[in-house]
N, C-alpha and C positions, 0 to 999 in steps of 0.2 A: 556929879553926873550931868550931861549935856543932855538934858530934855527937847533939844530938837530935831533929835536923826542920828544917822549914821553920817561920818563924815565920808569924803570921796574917794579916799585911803581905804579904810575900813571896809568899803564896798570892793574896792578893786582886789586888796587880799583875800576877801571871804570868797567872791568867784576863781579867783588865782587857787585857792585849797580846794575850791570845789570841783574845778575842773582837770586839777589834778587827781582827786579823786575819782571821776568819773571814769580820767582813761585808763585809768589800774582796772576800774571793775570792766569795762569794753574790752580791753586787751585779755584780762582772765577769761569773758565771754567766749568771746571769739578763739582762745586756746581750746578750751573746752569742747564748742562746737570742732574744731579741726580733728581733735583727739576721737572723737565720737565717729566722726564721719571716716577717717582714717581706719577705726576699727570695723566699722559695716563693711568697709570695702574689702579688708581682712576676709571677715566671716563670710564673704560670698563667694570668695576667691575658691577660700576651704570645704568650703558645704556641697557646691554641686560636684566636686572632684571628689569627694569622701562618698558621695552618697555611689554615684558611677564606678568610683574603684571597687569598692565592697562587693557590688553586683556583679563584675569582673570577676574580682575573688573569688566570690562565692562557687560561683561556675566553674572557676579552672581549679579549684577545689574538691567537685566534684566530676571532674574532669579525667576520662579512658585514656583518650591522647592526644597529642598536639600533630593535625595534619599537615599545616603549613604553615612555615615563620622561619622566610628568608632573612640572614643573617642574625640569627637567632644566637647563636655563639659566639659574636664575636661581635658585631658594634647596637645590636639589639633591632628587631626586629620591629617594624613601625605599623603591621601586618599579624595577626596572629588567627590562626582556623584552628578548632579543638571541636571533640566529640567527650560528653560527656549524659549521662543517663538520669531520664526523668522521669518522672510517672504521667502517664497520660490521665489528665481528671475525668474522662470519659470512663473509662472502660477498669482503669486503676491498677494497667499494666506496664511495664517497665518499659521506655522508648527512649532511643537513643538520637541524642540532638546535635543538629551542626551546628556552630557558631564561630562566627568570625566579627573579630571587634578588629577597626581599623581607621585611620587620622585622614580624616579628609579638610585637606585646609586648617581649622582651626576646632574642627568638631571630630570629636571620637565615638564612630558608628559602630552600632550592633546588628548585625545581619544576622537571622536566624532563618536559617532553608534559605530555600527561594523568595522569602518574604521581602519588602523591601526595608533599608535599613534605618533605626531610630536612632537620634542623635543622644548617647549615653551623657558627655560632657561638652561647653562649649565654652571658646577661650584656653584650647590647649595648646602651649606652648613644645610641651615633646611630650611624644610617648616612644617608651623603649619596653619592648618584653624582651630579657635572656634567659633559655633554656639552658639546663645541668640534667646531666645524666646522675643514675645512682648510688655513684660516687661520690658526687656533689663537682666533678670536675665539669666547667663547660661545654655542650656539644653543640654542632651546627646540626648535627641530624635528628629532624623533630619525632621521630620512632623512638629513640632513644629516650626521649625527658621525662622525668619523672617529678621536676620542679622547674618552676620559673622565679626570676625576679622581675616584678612590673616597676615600672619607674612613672610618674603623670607630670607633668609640670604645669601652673595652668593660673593664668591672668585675670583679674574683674574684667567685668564686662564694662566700666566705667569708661565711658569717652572722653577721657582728660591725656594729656600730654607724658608719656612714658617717665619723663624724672620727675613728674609730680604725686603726692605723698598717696595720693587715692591711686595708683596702680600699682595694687596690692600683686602679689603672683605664691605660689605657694609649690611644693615640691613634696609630692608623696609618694611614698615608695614601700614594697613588700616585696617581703616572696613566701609562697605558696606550695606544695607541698599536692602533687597532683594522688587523691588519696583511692580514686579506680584505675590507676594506668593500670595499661594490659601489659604482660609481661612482669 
């Protein structure tokens, strides 16, 4: 055994393994973070679009009728007005409510009366609602529907470059079952 050291070999290979070690663990690192960050941009995409559709739903759910939603049968409607019955927390009588959700730009607003309207989702990419009659066949005349199908499409909010992994986009869709239409 050489009781003086490491020779300059010895030294050269052990950093040569160690820094090939290093950049497996940096490279798994940095996977990891991608994969991580990738998914938050996922779950943001999905969360404000889930939480907004629902509330949609919920309302054309309880939904009398569909007043206006031009092109409603046939390339979906980007526009939708419906009247559907609420209780007033006042008085704890039955009051029947306008509502019209609609895409302006990149946000899909909820107008209730004359109120002015709140932005329900934002970073949408389409919004379509198609009306069916109670047949189930598609109709253009909104007196008619008895159901709809909502369609949302809708982007992170992430300011990165469209073919990079964080611009997440998500595509949700129902249909609903208008359960007070009149008629």
């Amino acid at each position: 055994m050489n009781t003086r050291g490491f020779t300059l070999t010895e030294l050269l290979v052990a950093l040569a393994v160690l820094g090939l070690l290093m950049a497996g663990l940096v490279t798994l690192q940095r996977q990891g973070q991608l994969a991580y960050l990738w998914g938050a941009a996922r779950v943001e995409a999905q969360q404000g679009a889930r939480a907004g559709l629902d509330r949609l739903l919920d309302e054309l759910r309880l939904g009398q009728a569909i007043t206006a939603a031009s092109n409603c049968g046939t390339s979906g409607a980007q526009d939708v007005t419906f009247t559907y019955v609420d209780t007033d927390p006042a008085t704890q009588a039955p009051v029947t409510v306008t509502v019209r959700y609609h895409l302006s730009g990149t946000d899909l607003r909820r107008t209730q009366g004359s109120a002015a309207s709140d932005v329900i989702m934002d970073g949408v990419q389409n919004f379509r609602v198609w009306c069916f009659a109670s047949t189930g066949a598609p109709t253009s005349d909104p007196t008619q529907t008895r159901s709809v199908r909502v369609l949302v499409s809708v982007a992170s909010d992430e300011v990165v470059p469209s073919s990079s992994p964080f611009k997440q986009s998500s595509v949700l869709e129902s249909h609903v079952r208008l359960r007070n239409a009149l008629n």
